[in-house]
TILOVO-415463 format. One record per atom (N, C-alpha, C): residue in one letter; x, y, z. Coordinates in steps of 0.001 Angstrom, whole numbers, padded with zeros to 6 digits, always signed. Each point is the difference from the previous one (the first is absolute). Layout:
N
AXYZ;...
END
This chain:
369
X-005023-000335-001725;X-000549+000071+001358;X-000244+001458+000409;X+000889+000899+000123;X+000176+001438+000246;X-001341+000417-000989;X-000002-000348-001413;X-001099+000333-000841;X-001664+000300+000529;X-000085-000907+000458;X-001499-000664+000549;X+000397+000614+001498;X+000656-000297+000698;X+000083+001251+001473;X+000037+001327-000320;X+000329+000393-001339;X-000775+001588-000306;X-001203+000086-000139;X-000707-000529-001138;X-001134-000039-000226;X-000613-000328+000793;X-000020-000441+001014;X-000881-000755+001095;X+000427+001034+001077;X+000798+000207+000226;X-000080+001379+001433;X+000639+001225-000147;X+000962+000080-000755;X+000847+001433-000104;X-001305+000677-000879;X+000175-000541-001291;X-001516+000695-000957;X-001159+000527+000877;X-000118-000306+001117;X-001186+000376+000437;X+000260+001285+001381;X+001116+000038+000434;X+000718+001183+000180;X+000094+001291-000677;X+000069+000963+001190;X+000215+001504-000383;X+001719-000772-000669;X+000324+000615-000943;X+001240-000035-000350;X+001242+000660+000679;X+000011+001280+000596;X+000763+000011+001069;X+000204-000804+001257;X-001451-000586+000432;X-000020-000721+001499;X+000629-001329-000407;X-000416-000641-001392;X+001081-001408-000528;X+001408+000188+000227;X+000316+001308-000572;X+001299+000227-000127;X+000679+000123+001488;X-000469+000643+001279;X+000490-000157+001153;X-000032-000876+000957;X-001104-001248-000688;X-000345-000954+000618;X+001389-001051-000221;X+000130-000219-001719;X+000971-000468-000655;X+001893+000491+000676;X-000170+000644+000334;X+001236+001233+000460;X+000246-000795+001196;X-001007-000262+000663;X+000064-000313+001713;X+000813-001307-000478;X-001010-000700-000300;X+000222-002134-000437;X+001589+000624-000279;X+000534+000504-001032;X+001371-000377-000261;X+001030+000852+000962;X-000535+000814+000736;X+001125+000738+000826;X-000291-001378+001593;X-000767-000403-000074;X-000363-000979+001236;X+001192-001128-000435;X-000054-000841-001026;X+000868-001037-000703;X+001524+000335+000256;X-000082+001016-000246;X+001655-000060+000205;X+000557+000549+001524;X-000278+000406+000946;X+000043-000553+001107;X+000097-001014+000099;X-000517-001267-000318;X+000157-000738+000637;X+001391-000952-000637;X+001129-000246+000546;X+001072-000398-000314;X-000404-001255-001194;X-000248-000765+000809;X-000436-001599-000810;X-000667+000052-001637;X-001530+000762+000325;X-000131+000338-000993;X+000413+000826-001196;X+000196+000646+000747;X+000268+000974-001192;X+001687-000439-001141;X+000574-000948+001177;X+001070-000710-000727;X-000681-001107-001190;X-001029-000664+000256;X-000741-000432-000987;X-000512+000459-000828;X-000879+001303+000027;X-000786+000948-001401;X+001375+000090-000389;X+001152+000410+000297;X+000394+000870-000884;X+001260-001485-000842;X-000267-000922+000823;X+000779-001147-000629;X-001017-000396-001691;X-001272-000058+000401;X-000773+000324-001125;X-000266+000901-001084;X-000261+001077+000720;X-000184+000908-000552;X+001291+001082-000918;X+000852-000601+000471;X+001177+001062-000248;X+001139-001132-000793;X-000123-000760-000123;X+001332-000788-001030;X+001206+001070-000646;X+001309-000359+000434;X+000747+000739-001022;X+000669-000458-001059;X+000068+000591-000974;X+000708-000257-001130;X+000845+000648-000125;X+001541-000537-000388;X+001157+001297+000229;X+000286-000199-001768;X-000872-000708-001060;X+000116+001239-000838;X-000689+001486-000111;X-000607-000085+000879;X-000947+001109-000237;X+000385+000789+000862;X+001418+000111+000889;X+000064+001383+000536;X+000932+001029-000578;X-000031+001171+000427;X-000462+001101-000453;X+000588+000860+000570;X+000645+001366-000923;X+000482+000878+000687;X-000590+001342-000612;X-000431+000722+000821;X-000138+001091-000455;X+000176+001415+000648;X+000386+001363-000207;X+000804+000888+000198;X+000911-000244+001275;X+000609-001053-000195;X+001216-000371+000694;X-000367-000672+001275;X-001235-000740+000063;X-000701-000739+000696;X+000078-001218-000473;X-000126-000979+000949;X-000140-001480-000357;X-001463-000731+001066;X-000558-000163-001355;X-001034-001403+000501;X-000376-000900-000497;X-001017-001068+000738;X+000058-000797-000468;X-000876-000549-001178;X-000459+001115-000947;X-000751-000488-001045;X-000459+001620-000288;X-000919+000170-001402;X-000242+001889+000142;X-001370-000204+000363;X-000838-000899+000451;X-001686+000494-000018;X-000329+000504+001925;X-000514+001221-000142;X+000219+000681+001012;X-001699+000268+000036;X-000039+000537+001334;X-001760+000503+000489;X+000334+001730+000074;X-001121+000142-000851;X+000050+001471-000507;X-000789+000914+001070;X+000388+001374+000044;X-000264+000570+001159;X-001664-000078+000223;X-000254+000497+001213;X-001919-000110+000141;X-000399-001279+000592;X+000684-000651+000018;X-000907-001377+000967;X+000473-000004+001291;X+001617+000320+000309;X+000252+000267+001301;X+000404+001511+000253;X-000809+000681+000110;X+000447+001556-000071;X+000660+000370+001850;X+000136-000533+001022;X+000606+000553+000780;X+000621-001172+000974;X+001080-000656-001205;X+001369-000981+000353;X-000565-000997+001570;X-001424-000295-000605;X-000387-001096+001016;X+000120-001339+000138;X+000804-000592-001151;X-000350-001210-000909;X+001160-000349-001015;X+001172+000588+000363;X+000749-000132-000891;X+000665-001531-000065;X-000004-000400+001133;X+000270-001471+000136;X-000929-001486-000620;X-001019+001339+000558;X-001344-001370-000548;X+000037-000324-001672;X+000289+001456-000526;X-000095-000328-001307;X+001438-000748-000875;X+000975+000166+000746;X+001026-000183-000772;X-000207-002098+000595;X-000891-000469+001222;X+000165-001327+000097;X-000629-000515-000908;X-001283+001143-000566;X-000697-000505-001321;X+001029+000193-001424;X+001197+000329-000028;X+000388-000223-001297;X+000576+001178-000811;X-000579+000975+000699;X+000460+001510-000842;X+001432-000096+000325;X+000864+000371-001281;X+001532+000703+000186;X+000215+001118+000649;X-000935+001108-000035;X+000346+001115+000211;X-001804+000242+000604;X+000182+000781+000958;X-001570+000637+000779;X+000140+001597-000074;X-000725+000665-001041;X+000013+001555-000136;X-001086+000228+001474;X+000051+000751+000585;X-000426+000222+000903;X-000486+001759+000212;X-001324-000037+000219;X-000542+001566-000391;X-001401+000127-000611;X-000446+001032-000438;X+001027+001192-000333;X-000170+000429+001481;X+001004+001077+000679;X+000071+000370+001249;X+000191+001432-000401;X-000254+000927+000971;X-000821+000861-000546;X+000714+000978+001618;X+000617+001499+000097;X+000560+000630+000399;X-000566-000128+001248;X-001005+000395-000155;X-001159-000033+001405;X-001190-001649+000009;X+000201+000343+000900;X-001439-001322+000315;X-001368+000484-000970;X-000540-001107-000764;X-001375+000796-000291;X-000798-001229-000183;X-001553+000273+000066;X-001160-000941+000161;X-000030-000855-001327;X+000045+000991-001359;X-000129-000276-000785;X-001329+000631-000339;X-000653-000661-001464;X-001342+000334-000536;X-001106-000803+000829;X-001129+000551+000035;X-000895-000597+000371;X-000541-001192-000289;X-000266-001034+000876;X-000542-001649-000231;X-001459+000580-000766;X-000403-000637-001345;X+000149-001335-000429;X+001780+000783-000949;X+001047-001122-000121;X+000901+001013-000839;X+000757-001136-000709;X-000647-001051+000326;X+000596-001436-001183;X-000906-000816-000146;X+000368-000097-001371;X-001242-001025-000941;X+000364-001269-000767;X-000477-000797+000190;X+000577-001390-000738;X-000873+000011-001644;X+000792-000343-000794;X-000456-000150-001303;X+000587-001780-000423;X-000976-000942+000968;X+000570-000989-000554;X+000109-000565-001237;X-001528+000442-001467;X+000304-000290-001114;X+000809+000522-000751;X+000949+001170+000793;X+001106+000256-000808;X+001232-000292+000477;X+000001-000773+001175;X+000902-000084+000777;X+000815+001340+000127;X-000531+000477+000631;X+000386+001477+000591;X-000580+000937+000838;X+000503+000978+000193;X-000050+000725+001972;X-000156+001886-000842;X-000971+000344+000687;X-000153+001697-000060;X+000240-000060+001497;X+001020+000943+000488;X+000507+000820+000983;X-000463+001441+000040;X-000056+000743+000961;X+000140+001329+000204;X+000206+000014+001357;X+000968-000638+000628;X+000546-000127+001326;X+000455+001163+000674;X+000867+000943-000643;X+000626+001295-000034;X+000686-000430+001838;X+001307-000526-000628;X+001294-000117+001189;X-000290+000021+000757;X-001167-000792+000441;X-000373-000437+001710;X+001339-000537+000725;X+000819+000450+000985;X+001004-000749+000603;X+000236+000826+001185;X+001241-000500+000970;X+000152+000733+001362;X+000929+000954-000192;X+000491+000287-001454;X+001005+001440+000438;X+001507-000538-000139;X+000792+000794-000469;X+001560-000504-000306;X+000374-000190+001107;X-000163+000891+001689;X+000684-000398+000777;X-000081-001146+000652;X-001759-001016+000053;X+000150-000912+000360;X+000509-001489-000795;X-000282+000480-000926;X+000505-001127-001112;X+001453+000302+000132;X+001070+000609+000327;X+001092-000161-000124;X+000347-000845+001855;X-000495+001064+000975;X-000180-001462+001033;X-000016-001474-000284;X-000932-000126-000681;X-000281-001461-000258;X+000930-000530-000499;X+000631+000357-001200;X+000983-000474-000677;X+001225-000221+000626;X+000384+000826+000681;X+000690+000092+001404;X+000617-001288+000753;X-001601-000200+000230;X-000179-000813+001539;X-000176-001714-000829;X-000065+000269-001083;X+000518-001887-001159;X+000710-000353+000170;X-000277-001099+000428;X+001023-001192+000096;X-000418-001179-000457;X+000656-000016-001579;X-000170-000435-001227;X-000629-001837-000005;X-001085-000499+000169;X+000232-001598-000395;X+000822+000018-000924;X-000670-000099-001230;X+000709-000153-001056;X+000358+001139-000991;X+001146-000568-000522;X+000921+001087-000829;X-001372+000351-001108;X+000023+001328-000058;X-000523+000490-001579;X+000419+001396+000100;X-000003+000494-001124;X-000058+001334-000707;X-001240+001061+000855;X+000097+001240+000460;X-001122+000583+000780;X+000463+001728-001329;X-000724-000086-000695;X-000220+001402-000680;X-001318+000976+000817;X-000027+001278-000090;X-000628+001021+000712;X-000617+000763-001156;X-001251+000383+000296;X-000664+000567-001212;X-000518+001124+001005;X+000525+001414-000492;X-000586+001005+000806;X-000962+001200-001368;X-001169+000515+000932;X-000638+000853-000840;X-000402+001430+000359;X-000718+000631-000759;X-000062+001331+001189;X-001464-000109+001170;X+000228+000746+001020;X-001064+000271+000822;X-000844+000537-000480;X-001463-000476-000066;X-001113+000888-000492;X-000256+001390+000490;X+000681+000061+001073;X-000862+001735+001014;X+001579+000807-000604;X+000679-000489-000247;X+001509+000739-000415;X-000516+000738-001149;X+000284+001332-000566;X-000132+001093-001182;X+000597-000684-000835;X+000299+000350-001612;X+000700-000539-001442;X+001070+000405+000928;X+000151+001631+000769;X+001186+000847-000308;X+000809-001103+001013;X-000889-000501+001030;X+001091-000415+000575;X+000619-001774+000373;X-000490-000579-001545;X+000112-001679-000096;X+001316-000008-000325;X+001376+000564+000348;X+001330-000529-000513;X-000100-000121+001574;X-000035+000863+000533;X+000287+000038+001742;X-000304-001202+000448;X-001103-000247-000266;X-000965-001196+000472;X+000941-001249-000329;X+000134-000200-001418;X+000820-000965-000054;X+001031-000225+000603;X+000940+001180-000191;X+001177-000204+001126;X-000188-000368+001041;X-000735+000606+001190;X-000329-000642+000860;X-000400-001893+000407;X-000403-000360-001053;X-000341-001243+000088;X+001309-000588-000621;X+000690+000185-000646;X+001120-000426-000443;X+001319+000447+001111;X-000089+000390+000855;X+000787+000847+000963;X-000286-001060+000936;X-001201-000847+000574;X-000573-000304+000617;X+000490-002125-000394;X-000134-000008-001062;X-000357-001274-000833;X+001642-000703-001043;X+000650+000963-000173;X+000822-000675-000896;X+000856-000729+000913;X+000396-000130+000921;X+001013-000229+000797;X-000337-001847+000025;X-001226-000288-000108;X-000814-001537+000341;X-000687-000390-001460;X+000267+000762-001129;X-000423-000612-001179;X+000873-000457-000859;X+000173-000908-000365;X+001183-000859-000953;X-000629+001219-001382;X-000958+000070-000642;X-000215+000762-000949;X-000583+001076+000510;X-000602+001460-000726;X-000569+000636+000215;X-001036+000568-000729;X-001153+000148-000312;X-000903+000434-001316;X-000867+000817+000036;X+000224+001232-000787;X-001006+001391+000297;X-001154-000358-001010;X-000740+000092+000953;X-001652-000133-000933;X-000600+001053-000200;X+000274-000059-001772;X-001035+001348-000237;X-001073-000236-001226;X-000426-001306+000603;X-000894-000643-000949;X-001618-000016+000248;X-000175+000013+001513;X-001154-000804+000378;X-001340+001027-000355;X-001166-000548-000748;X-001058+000897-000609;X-000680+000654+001386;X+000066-000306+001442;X-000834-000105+001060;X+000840+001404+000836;X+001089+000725-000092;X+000475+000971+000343;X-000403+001529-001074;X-000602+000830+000464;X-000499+000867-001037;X+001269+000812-000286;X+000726+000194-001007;X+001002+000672-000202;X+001067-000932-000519;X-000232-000857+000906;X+001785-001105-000367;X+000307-000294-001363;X-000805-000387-000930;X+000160-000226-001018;X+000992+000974-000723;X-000221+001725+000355;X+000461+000838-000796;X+001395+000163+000451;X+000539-000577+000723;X+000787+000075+000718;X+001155-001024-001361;X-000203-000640-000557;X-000082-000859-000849;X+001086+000560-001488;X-000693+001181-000314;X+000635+001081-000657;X+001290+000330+000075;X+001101+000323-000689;X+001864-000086+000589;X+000150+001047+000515;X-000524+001255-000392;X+000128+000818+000813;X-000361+000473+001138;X-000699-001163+000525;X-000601+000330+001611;X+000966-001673+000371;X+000264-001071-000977;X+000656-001277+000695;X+001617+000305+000470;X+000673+000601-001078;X+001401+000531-000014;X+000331+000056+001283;X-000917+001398+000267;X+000536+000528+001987;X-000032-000858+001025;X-001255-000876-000190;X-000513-000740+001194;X+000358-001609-000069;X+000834-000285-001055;X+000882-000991+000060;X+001620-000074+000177;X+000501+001280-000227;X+001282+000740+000533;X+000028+000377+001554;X-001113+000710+000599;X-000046-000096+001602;X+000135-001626-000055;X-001127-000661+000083;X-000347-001415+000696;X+001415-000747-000075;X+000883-000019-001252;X+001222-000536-000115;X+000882+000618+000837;X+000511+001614-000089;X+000596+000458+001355;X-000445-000279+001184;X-001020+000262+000877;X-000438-000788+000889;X+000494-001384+000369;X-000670-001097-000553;X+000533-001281-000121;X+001843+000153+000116;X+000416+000481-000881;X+001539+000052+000466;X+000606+000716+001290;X-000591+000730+000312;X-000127+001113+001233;X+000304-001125+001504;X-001268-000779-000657;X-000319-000606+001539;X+000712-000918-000167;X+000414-001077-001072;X+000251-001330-000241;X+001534+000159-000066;X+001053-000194+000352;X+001457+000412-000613;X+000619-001365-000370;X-000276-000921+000884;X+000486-001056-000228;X+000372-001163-001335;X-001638+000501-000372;X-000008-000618-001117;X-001248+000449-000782;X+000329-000169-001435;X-001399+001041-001157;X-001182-000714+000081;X-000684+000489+000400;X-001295-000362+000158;X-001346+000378-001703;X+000248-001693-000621;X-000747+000541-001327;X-001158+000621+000005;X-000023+000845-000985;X-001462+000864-000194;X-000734-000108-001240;X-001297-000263+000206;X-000660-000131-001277;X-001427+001035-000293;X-000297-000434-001209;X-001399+001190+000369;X-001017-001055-000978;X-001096+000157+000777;X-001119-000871-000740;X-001183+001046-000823;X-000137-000548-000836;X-000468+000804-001098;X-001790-000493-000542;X-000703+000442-000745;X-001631-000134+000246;X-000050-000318-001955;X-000583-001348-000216;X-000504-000475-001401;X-000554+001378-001077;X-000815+000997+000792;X-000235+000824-000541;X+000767+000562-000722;X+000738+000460+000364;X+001413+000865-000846;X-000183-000015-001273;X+000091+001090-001195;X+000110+000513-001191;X+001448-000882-000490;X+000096-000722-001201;X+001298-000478+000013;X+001296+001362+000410;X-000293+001242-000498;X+001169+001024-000003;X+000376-000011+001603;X-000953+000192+001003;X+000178-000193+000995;X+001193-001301+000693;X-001255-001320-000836;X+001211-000982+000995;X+001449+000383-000666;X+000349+000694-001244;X+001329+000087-000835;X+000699+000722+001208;X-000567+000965+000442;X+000417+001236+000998;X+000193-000221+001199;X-000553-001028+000823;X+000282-000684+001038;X+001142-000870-000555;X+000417-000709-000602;X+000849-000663-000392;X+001165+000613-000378;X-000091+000743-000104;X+001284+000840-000340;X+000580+001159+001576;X-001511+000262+000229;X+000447+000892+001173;X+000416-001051+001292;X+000175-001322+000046;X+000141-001569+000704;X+001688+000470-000218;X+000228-000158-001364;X+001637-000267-000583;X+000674+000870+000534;X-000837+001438-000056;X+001079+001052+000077;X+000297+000160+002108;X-000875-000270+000433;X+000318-000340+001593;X+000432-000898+000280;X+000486-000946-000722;X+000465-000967+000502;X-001107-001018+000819;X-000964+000375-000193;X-001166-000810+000822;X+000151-002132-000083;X-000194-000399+000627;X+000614-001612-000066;X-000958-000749-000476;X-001364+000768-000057;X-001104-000722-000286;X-001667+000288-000893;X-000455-000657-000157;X-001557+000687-000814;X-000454-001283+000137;X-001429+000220+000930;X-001292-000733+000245;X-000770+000143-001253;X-000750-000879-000648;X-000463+000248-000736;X-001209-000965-000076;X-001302-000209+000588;X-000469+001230-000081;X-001150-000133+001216;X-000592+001360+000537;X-000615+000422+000842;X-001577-000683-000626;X-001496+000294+001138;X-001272+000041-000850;X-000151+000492-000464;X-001047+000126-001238;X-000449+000669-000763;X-001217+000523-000021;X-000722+001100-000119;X-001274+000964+000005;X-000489-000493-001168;X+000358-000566-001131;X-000665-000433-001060;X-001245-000797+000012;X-000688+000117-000434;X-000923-001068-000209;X-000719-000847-001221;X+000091+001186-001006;X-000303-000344-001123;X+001177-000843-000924;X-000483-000819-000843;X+001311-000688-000886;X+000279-001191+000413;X-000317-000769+001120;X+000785-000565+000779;X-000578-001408-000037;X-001359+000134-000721;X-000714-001393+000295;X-000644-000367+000912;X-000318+000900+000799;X-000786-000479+001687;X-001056-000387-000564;X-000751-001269+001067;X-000762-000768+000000;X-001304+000625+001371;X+000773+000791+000974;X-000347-000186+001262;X-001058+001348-000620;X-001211+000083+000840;X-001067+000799+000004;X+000232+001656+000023;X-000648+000179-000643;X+000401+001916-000398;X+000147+000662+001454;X-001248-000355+000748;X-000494+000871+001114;X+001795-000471+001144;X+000315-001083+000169;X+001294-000158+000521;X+001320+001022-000684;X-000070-000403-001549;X+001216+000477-000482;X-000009+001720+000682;X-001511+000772-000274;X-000143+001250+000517;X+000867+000369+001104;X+000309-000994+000735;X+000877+000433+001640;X+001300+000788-000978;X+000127+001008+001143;X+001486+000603-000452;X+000855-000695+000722;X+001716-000307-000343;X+000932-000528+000483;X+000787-000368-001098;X+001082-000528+000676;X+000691-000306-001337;X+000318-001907+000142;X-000543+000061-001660;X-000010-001994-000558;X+001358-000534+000508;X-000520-001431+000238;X+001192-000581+000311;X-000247-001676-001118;X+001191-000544-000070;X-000387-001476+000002;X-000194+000019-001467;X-000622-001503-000481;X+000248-000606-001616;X-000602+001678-001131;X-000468+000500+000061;X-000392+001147-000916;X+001212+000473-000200;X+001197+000428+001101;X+000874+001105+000013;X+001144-000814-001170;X-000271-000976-000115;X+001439-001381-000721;X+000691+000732-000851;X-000981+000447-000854;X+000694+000304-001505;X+000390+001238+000068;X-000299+001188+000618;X+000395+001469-000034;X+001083-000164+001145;X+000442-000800+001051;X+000824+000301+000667;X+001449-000784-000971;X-000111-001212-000716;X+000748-000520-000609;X+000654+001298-001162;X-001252+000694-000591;X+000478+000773-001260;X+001073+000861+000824;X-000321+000692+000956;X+000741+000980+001146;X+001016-000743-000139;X+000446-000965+000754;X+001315-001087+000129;X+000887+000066-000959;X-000714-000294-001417;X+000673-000164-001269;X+000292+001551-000201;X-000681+001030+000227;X+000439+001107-000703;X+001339+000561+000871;X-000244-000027+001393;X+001560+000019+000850;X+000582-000293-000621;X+000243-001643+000042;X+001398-000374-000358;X+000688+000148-000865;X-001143+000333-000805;X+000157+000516-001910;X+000970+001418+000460;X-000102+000793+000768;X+000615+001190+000524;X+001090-000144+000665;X+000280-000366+000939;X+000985-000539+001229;X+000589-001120-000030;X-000278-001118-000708;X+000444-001412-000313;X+000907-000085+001397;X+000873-000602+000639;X+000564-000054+001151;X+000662+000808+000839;X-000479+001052-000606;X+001272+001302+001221;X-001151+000124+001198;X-001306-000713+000107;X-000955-000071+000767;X-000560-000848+000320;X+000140-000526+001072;X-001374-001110+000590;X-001356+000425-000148;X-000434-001193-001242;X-002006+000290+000458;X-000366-001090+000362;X-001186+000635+000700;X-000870-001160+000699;X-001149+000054-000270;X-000522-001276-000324;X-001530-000191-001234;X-001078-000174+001272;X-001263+001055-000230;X-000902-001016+001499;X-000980+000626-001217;X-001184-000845+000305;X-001251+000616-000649;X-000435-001580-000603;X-001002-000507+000448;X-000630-001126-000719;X+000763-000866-000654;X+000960-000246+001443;X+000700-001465+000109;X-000798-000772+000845;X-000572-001409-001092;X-000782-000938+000939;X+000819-001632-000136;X+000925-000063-000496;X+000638-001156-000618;X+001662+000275-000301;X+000563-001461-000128;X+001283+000010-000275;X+000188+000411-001435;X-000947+000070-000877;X+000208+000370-001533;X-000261+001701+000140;X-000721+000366+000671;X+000167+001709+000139;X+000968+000496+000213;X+000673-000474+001663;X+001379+000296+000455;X+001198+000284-001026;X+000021-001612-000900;X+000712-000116-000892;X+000067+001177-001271;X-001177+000028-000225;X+000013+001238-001417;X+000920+001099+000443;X-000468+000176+001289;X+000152+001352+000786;X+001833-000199+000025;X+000399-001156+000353;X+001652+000098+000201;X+000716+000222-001410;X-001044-000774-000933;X+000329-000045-001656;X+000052+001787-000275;X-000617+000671+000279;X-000534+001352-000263;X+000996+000966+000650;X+000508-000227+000990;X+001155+000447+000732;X-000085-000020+001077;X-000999-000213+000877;X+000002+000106+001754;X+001036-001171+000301;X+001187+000639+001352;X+000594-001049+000682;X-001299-000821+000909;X-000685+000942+000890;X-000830-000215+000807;X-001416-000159-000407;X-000817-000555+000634;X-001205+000043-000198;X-000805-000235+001110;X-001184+001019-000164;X-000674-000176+000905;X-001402-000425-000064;X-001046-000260+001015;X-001334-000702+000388;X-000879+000413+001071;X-001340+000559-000348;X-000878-000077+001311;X-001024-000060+000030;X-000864+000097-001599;X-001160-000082+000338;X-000609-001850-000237;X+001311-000201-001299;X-001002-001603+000394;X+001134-000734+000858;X+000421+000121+001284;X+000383-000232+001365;X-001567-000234+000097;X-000834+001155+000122;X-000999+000571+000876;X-000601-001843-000649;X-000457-000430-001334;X-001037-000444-000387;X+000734-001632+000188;X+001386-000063-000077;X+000733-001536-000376;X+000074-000606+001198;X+000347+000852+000902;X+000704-000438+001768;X+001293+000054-000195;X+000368-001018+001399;X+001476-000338+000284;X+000753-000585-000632;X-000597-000809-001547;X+001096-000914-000479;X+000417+001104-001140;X-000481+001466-000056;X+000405+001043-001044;X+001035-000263-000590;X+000648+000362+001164;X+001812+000244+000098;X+000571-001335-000712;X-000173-001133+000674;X+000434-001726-000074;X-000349+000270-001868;X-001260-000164-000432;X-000050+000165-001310;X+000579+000779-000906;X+000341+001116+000160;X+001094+001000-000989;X+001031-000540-000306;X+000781-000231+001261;X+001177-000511+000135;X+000165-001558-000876;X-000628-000464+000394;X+000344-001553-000451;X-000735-000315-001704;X-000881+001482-000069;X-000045+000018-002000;X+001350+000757-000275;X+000435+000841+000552;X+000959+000688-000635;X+001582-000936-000002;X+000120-000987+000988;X+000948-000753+000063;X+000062-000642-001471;X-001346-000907-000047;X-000321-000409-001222;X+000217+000796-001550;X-000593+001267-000041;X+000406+000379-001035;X+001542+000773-000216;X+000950-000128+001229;X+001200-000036-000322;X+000336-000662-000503;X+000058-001687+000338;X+000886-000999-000556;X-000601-000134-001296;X-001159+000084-000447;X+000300-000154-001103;X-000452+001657-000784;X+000788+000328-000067;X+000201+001114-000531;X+001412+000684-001141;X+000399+000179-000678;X+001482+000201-000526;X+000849+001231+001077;X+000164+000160+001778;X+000210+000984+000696;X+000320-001209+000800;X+001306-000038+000443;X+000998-000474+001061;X-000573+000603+000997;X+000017+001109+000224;X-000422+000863+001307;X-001427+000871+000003;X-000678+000506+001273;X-000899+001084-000420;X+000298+000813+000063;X+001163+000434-000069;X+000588+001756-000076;X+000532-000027-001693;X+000304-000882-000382;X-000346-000121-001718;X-001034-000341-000636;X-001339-000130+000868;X-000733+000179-000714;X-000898+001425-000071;X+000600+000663+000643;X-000501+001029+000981;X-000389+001243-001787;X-000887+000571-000491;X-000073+000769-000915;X+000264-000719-001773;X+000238-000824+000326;X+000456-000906-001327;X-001226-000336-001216;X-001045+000657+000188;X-000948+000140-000757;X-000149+001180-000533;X-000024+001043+000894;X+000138+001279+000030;X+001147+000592-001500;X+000981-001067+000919;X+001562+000492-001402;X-000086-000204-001377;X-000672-001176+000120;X-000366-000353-001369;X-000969+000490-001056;X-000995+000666+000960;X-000942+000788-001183;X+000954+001405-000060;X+000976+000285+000523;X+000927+001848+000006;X+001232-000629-000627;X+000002-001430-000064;X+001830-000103-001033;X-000665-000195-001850;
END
């Protein structure tokens, strides 16, 4: 049904105006008491084999909505009645900024996939931490924070920046995640490098402890498909040696070539970074090469061209506790979530794994024992 209501009216949409149109319908739904006790009686089924703990968090299953669809904590309810465990929320960004100029998202439906060059359109750490604030939770889920740097901010001065938003933000984020992935920030990427990540993940962690006393507020850092394998080795190690709780894995990709696209040259031409079924296999290799490094002294989390409960799955086989989803959200609808969950139930039981925290990397081990 959702299928044919794309093709028939979203398809024919600016792709941003779908997307805020879409935004409204589900932030409208859950207001309303009645209903929204119904979508999410649908939409959200739980299975308590499938919950889940991760860096000392508990929920109720690992498939989570990856940052960029709700970037300024408008919707965190709406999405979790649709089914998500966990709602990354972001990226949020020190200062308020417009972002890149409209046209700045593109649908690639024969590849089922999304070119972005959004560049951290949101209202600014101080109002997004308001917001978060002023929640008062429908329903229980996981709320992670994805902060990035301000575009008008200098290289010299993106640790500041972060702090600030983390000064601002950790106090209301169950997780916390420095993005130094996104292709649409000019600079961020290099940021990426250990000797510029080292410093500016040692502030963001002091900080976070600074403000937070009560209790440790996990920190992760999300990382970009691109990466040279020596690189992801070096992030992975420079993860261990901070004690870092976490690794996203993986951001869009600037690639274009290799990948199999179907969709028209003059489109692929847009700059931004790929999202969706192309990214599958290079964000999986990323996954596998982590864990191959870190095996459990680290939580990873698999996102990149998950469209199905058999993706998810590889991805938990490979080592992610968590997993995440957003671009075929964009193309599947509301029963996204409902479907992951209830394949992955399935390929538990019959599986040789009592639990999914034993199955968690168990593919991974076997090609390194």
């Amino acid at each position: 049904m959702y299928r044919l209501f794309f093709r028939l009216f979203f398809r024919r949409m600016d792709p941003e105006q779908a997307h805020q149109l879409a935004f409204r319908w589900i932030r409208f739904v859950v207001r309303v008491p009645v209903l929204r006790t119904f979508v999410a009686a649908a939409l959200a089924p739980r299975y308590e084999e499938l919950r889940t703990e991760a860096f000392g968090l508990r929920m109720h299953g690992p498939f989570g909505l990856a940052a960029g669809f709700d970037k300024n904590a408008v919707a965190v309810d709406a999405m979790a009645m649709l089914g998500f465990d966990h709602v990354e929320i972001g990226t949020v960004t020190g200062q308020p900024q417009p972002g890149n100029p409209r046209q700045r998202l593109f649908r690639l439906p024969a590849d089922r996939a999304l070119i972005n060059r959004m560049g951290f359109n949101n209202d600014g750490s101080a109002t997004v931490a308001l917001r978060l604030a002023a929640r008062r939770a429908v329903f229980r889920t996981t709320v992670g924070v994805n902060i990035g740097k301000t575009k008008a901010v200098a290289d010299d001065g993106a640790i500041g920046d972060y702090v600030t938003s983390t000064e601002r933000l950790a106090a209301h984020a169950d997780y916390l995640v420095v993005n130094v992935s996104s292709p649409n920030t000019p600079g961020l990427r290099d940021l990426q490098a250990v000797d510029q990540l080292r410093p500016l993940l040692t502030a963001v962690r002091e900080a976070a402890d600074r403000v937070v006393t009560r209790r440790r507020v996990p920190l992760l850092v999300k990382i970009a498909p691109d990466l040279a394998d020596e690189d992801i080795d070096a992030v992975a190690d420079l993860a261990v040696e901070l004690g870092l709780d976490g690794i996203i894995a993986t951001n869009t990709t600037v690639a274009r070539h290799g990948l199999g696209l179907k969709t028209a040259p003059s489109l692929l031409a847009e700059t931004g970074g790929l999202s969706g079924a192309p990214l599958k296999a290079r964000s999986l290799m990323v996954l596998r090469r982590l864990y191959g490094r870190v095996g459990d002294r680290i939580t990873l989390v698999g996102v990149g061209g998950i469209e199905n409960a058999e993706d998810a799955w590889q991805r938990i086989l490979a080592g992610a506790t968590l997993v995440q989803g957003y671009s075929a959200f964009i193309y599947q609808g509301p029963f996204f979530s409902r479907g992951i969950h209830k394949g992955l139930a399935a390929r538990l039981a019959t599986s040789e794994y009592a639990t999914l925290a034993e199955a968690v990397g168990a593919d991974t081990r076997k090609v390194h024992a």
